[in-house]
C-alpha positions in Angstrom: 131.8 165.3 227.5 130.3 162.3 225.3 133.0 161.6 222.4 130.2 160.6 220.4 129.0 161.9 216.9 125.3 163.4 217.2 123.2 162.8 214.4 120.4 165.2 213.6 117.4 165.1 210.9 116.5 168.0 209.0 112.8 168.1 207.7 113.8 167.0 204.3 115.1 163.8 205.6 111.8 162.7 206.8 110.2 161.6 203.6 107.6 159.3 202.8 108.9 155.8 202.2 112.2 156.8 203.5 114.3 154.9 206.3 115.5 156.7 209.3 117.6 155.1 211.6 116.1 155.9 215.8 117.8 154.5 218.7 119.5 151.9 217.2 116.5 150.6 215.2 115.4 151.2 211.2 112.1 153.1 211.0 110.1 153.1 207.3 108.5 156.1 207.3 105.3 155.3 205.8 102.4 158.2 206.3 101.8 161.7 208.3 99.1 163.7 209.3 97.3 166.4 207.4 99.2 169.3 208.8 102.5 168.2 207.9 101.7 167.0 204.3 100.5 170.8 204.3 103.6 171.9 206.2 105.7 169.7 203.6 104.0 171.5 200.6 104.4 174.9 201.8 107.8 175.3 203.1 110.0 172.9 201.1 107.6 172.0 198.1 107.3 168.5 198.3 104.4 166.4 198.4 104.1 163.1 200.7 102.8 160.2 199.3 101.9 157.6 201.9 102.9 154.3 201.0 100.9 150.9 201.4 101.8 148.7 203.8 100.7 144.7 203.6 99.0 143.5 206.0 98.6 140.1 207.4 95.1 138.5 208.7 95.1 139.0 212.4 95.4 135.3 214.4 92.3 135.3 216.7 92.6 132.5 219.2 89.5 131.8 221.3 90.1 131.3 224.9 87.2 129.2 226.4 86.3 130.3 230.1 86.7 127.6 232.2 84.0 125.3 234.8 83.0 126.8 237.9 85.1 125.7 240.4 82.5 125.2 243.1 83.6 128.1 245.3 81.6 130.9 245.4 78.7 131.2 242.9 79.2 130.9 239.0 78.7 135.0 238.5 81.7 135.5 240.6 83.8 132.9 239.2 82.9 134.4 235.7 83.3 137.8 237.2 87.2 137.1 238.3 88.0 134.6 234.8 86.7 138.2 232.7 89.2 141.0 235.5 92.2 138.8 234.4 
């Protein structure tokens, strides 16, 4: 028997731009699918409106692949450096 306090959501807490708090974390709810903007609309006559979310420029970091090592030929030097 748990002695905690369950906490369910209901369809109308799951909004667009709402917060919802899962497993100890806060969750922005920021877009759905298709179907349940259509499911939204239907049952409980609300519309989602996905909000934008900034995004940052990715950080690409080039990785130069090493000399050959002198065992084995280049390809398979190459050929392990490119498994990893």
């Amino acid at each position: 028997m748990s002695l905690r306090t369950e906490e369910h959501y209901k369809p109308a807490d799951l909004k667009c731009g709402d917060t919802v708090y899962i497993f100890g974390r806060h969750c922005l709810l920021f877009d759905c699918d298709a179907h349940t903007k259509q499911w939204y609309g239907q049952n409980l006559g609300y519309v989602q409106v996905p909000i934008a979310l900034k995004k940052g420029a990715p950080s690409l970091q080039y990785q130069a692949v090493p000399g050959h090592t002198g065992y084995g030929t280049e390809e398979d030097s190459l050929g392990s450096v490119i498994a990893l």
